[in-house]
N, C-alpha and C positions, 0 to 999 in steps of 0.2 A: 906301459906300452912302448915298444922298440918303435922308434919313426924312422932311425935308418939305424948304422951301428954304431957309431956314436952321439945320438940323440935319444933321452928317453925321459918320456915325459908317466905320471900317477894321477892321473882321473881318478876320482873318487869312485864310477861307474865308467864302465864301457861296453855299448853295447856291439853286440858284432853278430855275421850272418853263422847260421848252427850249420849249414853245408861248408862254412872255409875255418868252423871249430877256432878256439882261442890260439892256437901252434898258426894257423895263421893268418892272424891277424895284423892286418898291415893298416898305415895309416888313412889309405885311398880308400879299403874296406871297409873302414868304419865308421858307419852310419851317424854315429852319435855318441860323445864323453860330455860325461858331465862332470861339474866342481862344487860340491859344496864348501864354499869358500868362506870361512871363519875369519881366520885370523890374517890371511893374504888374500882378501878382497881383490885388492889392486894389482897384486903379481899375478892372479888368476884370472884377471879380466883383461889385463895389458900382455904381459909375457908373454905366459903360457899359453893363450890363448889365438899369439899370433904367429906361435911357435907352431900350433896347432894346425892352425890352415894355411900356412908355409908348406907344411907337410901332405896339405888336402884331407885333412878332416874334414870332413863335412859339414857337420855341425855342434856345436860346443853349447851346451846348459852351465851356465855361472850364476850357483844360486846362492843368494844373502840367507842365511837360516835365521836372522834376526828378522827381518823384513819380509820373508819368504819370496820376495823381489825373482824374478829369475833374466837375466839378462842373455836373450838369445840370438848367437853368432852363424849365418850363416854365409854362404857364398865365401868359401876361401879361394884363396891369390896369396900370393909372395908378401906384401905386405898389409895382412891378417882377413879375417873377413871383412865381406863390401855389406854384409845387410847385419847390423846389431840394435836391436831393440830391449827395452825392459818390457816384463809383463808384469803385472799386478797381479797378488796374490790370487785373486779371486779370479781371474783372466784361465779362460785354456789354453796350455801348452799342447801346441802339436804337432809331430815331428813328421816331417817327411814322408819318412819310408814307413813309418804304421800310422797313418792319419786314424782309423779308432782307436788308438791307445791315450786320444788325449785325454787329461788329467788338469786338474785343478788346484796350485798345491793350498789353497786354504780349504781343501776337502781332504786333504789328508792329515792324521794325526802323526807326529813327531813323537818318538818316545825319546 
């Protein structure tokens, strides 16, 4: 995802609204990226993350696949978001802009 022209960050997911289609997708527009973060836990929870809503992402999912932990960023500003919490697996995730879409990820299978 292009945050401006020389900024670009890879979210594992990114969701975006189907009226302003992927061509464009800007960073203000998009409701929600998520990280599943392996092997850069800490560059995807600190960096990118503040790179993220520097830009006004909205809100950012950084999730441990070990842990299924999901640590949820919102309220961006300049220096990154103001509301972060973990949620516990078993905890619902839910986003904002589709509150019936929450999910639970120890209800979901990983293949």
């Amino acid at each position: 995802m292009h945050l401006d022209e020389d900024t670009f960050v890879e979210p594992g997911f990114v969701f975006f609204w189907k009226s302003d289609g992927l061509a464009g997708l800007k960073p203000e527009t998009c409701p929600l990226a998520i990280e599943v973060a392996d092997s850069r836990q800490l560059y995807d929870l600190n960096r990118k993350a503040r790179v993220c809503a520097a830009f006004a992402v909205r809100e950012a999912w950084v999730i441990d696949p070990q842990t299924l932990v999901t640590h949820v960023c919102r309220r961006p500003g300049l220096e990154g978001h103001r509301d972060n919490q973990g949620v516990a697996v078993h905890e619902e995730l839910v986003e904002d802009f589709a509150p019936s879409l929450a999910v639970a990820p120890g209800a979901l299978q990983l293949i």
